[in-house]
N, C-alpha and C positions, 0 to 999 in steps of 0.2 A: 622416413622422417616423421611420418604423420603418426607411427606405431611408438617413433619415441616420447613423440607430444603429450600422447596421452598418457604415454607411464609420467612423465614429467609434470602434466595438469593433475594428475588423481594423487602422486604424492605430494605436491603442494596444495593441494584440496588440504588433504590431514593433514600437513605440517602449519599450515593458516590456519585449523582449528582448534589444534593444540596448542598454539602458541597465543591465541588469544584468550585463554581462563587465567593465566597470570600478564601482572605489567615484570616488563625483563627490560634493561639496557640494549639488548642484541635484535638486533634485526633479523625480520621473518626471511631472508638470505643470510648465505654465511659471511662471517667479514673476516678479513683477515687479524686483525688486532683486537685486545677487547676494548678498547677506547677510542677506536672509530667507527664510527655507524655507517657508512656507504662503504657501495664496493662497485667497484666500476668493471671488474674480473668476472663479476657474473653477469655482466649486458655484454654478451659479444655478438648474438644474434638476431633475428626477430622469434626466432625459438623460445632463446631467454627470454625477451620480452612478453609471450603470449604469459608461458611460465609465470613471471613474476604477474602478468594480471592476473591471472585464476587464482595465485597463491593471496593476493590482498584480498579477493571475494572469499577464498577460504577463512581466512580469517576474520573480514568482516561478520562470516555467517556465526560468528561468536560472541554476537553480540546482541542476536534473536531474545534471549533470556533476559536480559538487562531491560529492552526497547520494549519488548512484551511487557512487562511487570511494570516498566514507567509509565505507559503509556493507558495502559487496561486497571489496572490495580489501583492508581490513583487517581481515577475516573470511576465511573458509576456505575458499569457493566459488570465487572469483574469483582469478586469477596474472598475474603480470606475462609480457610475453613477452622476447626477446632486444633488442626495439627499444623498452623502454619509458625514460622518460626516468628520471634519478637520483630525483626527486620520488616517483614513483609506485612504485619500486623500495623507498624507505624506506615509505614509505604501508603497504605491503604484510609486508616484515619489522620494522613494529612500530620503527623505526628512524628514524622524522619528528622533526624540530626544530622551531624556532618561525620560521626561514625558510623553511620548504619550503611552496609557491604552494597544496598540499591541506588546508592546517592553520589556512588565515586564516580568522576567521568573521566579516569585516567583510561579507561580501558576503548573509551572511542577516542581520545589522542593515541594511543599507539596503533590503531587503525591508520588517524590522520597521521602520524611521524612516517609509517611507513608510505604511504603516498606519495608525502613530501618528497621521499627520497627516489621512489622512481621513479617520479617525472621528473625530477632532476637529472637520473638517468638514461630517461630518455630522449631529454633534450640534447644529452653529450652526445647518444647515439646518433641521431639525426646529425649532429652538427660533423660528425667524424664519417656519416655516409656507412656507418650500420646499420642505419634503417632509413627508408625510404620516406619521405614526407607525406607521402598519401598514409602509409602503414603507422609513424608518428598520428598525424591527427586523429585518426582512430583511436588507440590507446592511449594516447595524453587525453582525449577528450572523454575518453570513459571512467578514468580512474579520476583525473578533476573532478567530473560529474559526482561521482562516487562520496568524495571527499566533502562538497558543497554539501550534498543527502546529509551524511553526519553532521556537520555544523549547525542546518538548519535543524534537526534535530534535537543539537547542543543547547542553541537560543531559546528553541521551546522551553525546554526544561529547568535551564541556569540564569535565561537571562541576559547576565552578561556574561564573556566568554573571551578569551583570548583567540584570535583569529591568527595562525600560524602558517603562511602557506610556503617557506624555505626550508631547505632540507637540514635537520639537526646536523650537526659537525663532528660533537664529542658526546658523553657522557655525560660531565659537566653542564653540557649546554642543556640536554635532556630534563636533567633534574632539577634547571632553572626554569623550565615553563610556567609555574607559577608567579613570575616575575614580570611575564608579559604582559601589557595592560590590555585590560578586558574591552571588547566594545560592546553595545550595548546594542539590542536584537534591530531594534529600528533601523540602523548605521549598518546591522551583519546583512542584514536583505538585501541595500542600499550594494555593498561590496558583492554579495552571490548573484546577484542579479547582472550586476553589471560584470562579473568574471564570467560570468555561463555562456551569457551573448558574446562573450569574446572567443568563444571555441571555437577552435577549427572547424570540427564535423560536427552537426547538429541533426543528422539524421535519426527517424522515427525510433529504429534499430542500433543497437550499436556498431554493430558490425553486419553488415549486408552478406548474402549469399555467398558462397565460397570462400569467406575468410577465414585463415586459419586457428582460428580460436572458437568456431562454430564445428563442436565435436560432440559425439556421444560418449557418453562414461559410466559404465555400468549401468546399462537400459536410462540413462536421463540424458537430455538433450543439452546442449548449452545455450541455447538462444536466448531464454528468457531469464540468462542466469544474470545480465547485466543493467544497470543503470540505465533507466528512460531518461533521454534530458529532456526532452520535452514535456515528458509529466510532470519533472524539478523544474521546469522554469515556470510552469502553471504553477503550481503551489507557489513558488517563489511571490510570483505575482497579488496571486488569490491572497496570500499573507498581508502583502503590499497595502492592496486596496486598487490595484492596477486592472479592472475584471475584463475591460475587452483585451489588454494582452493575456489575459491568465486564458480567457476563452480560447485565443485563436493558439496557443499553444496546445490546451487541453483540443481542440477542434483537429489538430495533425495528426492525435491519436483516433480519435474517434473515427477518422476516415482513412486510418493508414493503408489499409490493404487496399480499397477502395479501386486502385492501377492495375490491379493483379494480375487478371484478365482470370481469374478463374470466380464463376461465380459464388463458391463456394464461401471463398474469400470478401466478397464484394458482402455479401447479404448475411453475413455471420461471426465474422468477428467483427468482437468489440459492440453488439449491436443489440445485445439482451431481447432476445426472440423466443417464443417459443412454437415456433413452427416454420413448416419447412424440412428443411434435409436432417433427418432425426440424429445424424453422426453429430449435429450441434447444439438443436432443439432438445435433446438430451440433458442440458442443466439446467430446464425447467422445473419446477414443483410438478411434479406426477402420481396420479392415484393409481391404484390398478383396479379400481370401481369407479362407478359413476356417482354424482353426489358428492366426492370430496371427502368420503368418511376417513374419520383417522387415523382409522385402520387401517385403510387402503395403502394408507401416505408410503409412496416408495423408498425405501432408504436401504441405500446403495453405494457402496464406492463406483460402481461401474454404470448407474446411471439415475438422470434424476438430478436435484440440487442439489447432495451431496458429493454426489461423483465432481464435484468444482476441487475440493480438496482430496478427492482419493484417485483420481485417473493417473498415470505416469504420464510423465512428463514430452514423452513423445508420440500422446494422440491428438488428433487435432480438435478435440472437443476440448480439449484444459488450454490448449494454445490459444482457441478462439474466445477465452477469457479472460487470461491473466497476461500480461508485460512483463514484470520480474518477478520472479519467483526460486528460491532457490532451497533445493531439494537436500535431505537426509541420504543415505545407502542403510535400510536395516539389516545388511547384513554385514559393515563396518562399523568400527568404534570411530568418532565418539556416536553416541544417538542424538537425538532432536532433546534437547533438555524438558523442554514442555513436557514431556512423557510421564515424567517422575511428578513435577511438578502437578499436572492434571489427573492421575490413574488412582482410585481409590486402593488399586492393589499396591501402589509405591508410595512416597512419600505423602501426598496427597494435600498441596498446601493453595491452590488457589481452585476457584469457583464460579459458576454464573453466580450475579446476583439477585438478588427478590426482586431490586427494581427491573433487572432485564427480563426476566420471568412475567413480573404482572405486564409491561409492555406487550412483547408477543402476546400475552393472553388477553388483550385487550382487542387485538384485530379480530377482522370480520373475514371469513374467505368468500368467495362467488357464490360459494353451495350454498352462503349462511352458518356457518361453521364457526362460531369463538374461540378461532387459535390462528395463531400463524405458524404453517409446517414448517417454517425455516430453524424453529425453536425445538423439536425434534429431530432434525436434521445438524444441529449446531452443539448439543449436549446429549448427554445420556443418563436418564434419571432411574438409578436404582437405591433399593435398601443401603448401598456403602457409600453412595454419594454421589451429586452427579459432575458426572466427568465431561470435561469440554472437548467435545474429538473432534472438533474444526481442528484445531491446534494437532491431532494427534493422527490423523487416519492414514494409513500407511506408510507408520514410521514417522510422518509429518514433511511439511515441508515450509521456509517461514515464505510466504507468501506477502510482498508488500504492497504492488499496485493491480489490480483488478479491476475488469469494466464498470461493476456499479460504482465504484467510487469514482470513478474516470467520468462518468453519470455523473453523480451526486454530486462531486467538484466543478462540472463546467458550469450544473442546473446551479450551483450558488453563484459560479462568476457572474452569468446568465442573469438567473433573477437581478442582483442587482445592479447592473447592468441596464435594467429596465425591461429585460426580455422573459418577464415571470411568465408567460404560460407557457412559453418554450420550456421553462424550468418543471413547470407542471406535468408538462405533456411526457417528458422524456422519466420522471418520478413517477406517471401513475400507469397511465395507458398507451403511451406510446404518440407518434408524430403522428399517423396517421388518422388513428382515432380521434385525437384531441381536434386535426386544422378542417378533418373533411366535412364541406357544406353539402349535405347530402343525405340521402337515406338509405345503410345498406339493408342491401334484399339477401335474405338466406339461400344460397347457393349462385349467386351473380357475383362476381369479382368485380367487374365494368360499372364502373358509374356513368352514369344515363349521358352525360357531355361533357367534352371537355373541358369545358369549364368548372364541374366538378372537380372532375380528373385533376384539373389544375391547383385545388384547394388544399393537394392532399401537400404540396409544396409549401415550406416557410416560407413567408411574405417576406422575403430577404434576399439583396443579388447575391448570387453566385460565391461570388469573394470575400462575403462576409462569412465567419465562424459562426453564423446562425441558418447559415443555409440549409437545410437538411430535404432531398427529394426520400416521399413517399409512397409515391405512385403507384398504383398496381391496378391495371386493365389488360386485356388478351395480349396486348400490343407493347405494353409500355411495363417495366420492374423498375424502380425507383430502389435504390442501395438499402434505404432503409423504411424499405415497406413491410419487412416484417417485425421491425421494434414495436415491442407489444409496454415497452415503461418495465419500471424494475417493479412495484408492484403489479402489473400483471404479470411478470412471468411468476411470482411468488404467490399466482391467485388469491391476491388479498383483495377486499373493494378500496378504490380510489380514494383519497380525501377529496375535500369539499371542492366542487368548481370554483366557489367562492373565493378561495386561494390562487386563481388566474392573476386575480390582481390585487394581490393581497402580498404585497413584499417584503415584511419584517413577518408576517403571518407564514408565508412560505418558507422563510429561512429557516425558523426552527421544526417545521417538518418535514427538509431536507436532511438536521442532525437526525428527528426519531427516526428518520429512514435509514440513516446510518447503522445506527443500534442495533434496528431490527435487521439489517443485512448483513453491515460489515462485523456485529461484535468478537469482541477477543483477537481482532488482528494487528490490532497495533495504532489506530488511528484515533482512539475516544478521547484524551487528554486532550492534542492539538485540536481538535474542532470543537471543543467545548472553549478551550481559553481563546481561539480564532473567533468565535463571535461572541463570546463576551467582551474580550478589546471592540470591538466594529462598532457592539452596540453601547459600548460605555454603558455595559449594564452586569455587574459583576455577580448578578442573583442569575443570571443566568446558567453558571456555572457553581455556584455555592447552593444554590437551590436543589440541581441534581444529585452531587455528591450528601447533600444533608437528608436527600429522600434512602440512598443507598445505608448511609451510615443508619438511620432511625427505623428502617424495615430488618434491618440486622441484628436491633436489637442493641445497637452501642449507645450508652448512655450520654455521651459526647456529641453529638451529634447535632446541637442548636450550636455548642463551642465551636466546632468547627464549620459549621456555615456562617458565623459570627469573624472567623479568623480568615476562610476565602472572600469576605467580603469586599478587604483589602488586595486591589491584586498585586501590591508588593510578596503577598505568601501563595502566589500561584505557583511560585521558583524555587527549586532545591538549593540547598545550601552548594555554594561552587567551593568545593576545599582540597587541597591539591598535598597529599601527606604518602 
């Protein structure tokens, strides 16, 4: 049966990818009529149901190209080149209609319509004793998950939004959705927050060890293929203004494995190290000289801070980074769209931009060095253009939740929160560098007493989501004694100490640490319009994109920092045709 599963997950893989580049009446299962959209003929077992989950991720993973482009393109990282089409031209100066092909959001409701419909069918199942209620909360609670992810999404982008969560009927009904009344994002969070907490299974993982939807398929693993609820209820929150819940949700990640019993586990994932057991410390910045020269700078799918996007999916150096992620086959059709999109040998229509260029080149490395490797490691700059190979390196894979953000996310709950050096410590150097009162000796691990020893801990009980043990003496390993901060494992220097307690100061050098880590993955837009709401300060955001447009060379450029300054035009036109 498990040989059938996976003929059945890999062709609904491609039949969810294909079916999401057009909107169709017909549902990514077969129906039997064509004016009804459920089918109750294909849930007969927990087979089908593994089935119809993989088959909605397949199709979700359709909407890589849309999310990318919304989210990068109309943000400040990301440029258009000379060959990009009129669409993505406007996308980018802030200048989209309600025709232009980047603006439609029909294509994440028929993600949501098909959701709708099998958890509607899997509530029948449960209720008829085809599936089991442990096995129901599991997959009602990942594909809701799933579904909440695109909403909030939606809000980012539109605004306001029709919140749909019943199964369409007919046809008819389908092509009434624009009928529905919209609510408005404040109200959407208020509704996702309070559906998420209502899930059955809220564990780290979606699916725990021996379930059967935890498969390999053609060399890629499934584990990371699904929906974190607990990173969506952080965000949820983080949105909010809710930071110690956004903390202690983001905090269940951060110490997931933490029970493993393998140390491997305990001191490496999730934990941005760069030392220790090298099968981890491996996604550090690495020279193969001393001094940091930029020559040296490793660049590698297989190891190094590269290898974060080019490892497969089943070693445990890409595991012990990223939560979900979900992977290309280049040796099946379709391919990873970014491909075309990024390659100067193919279409070649998006770009770093200047502003994300001068940033990296603005840092300082340990050696002394004025560059950040992560910006050779992120693009490829030649004679035809540079190409973005985060997005593209073997075959690609769209990657959405990763530890520095997982970082970067809590250190903003965190700071404000009132817990800014914590925020600090985990952004520059690390827990233990930042708390220990002490002086370390080169080649002594022990600090001289206990009570040093003791320092290396957050001044925080146990139970709080700020606890973090950092310890490390002959005697004592502390989970996270090797977190060296997301800028040292990127051997950049630290920002200012100054910034301990400096909490509107901190925040925005949590976004430029975004930049300089996360760019191009999909996250610029929301963290730019996320603290320009916070700070009721809308130069925040009009500010950057006007630095992007005017190093570009677009004439427009004061216009549209003039037009973001209203955040009524932070939102796409919602038009439903």
């Amino acid at each position: 049966m498990k040989m059938n599963l996976n003929k059945k997950i890999a062709s609904l893989l491609l039949l969810g990818i294909l079916s999401a580049g057009s909107w169709s009446c017909k549902k990514m299962l077969d129906v039997p009529t064509e004016d009804k959209l459920d089918s109750v003929n294909a849930f007969k077992t927990v087979s089908d149901a593994d089935a119809a989950v993989i088959g909605i991720y397949g199709q979700f993973l359709g909407l890589e190209k849309l999310y990318i482009l919304q989210n990068e393109l109309r943000g400040d990282l990301m440029d258009v080149t000379s060959k990009s089409s009129a669409d993505l031209q406007e996308l980018s100066a802030h200048t989209e209609t309600k025709n232009n092909q980047y603006v439609d959001p029909r294509p994440y409701y028929q993600v949501i319509v098909n959701c709708n419909d099998v958890l509607k069918n899997f509530k029948m199942m449960v209720d008829d004793r085809r599936m089991s209620v442990d096995d129901y909360n599991k997959r009602y609670s990942d594909i809701a998950t799933l579904r909440s992810w695109i909403y909030l999404h939606l809000g980012i982008q539109y605004g306001s939004i029709p919140y749909i969560t019943d199964a369409i009927e007919t046809v008819d009904d389908l092509k009434n959705l624009a009928n529905y009344p919209k609510t408005p994002f404040d109200q959407l969070l208020d509704k996702l927050i309070a559906f998420n907490e209502s899930l059955p299974y809220k564990e780290a993982y979606a699916y725990p060890t021996g379930t059967s939807l935890l498969v390999t398929i053609d060399a890629n693993s499934t584990q990371k293929l699904f929906a974190s609820k607990a990173f969506l209820l952080g965000d949820l929150y983080l949105w909010k203004g809710n930071y110690i819940k956004a903390a202690e949700n983001y905090a269940k990640l951060m110490n997931a494995e933490n029970n493993n019993g393998n140390d491997n586990f305990r001191f490496n994932f999730y934990k941005i190290n760069n030392s220790g057991d090298p099968a981890y410390a491996n996604l550090a910045i690495l020279f193969s000289r001393s001094g940091q020269d930029p020559t040296s700078l490793i660049n590698s799918l297989d190891a190094g801070w590269r290898a974060i996007f080019g490892l497969p999916t089943t070693s445990s150096a890409w595991s012990s980074e990223w939560f979900w992620s979900m992977p290309y086959n280049t040796a099946f059709k379709p391919v990873n769209p970014m491909i075309d999109l990024c390659s100067p040998l193919k279409s070649y229509q998006i770009k770093p931009s200047q502003a994300i260029k001068d940033l990296w080149n603005s840092q300082i490395t340990y050696g002394g060095i004025p560059f950040d490797p992560r910006s050779k490691l992120s693009f490829n700059a030649s004679a035809m253009g540079d190409e973005i190979t985060k997005l593209t390196d073997n075959g690609g894979k769209w990657g959405i939740y990763r530890a520095p953000l997982l970082h970067l996310r809590f250190s903003e709950a965190a700071n404000r929160d009132g817990q800014t050096k914590l925020g600090w410590a985990l952004l520059n150097t690390g827990i233990r560098n930042t708390y220990y009162v002490g002086t370390f000796t080169a080649g002594v691990q022990a600090p001289v007493s206990v009570a040093e020893l003791n320092t290396m801990i957050t001044p925080y009980p146990q139970t709080s989501p700020y606890y973090f043990d950092a310890r490390k003496n002959n005697d004592v390993s502390g989970t996270w004694y090797r977190n060296c901060g997301i800028r040292g494992r990127a051997v950049v220097n630290s920002i200012d100490v100054s910034y301990q307690t400096d909490k509107v100061g901190l925040e925005g050098k949590l976004i430029d640490e975004a930049a300089l880590e996360l760019a191009f993955e999909g996250n610029r837009w929301p963290d730019l319009v996320r603290i320009a709401r916070r700070q009721n300060n809308p130069a925040f955001l009009a500010d950057r994109i006007y630095q992007k447009l005017l190093k570009a060379g677009n004439p427009n450029a004061s216009l549209t920092r003039q037009k973001l300054m209203d955040p009524a035009n932070w939102y796409l036109p919602f038009d439903w045709k």
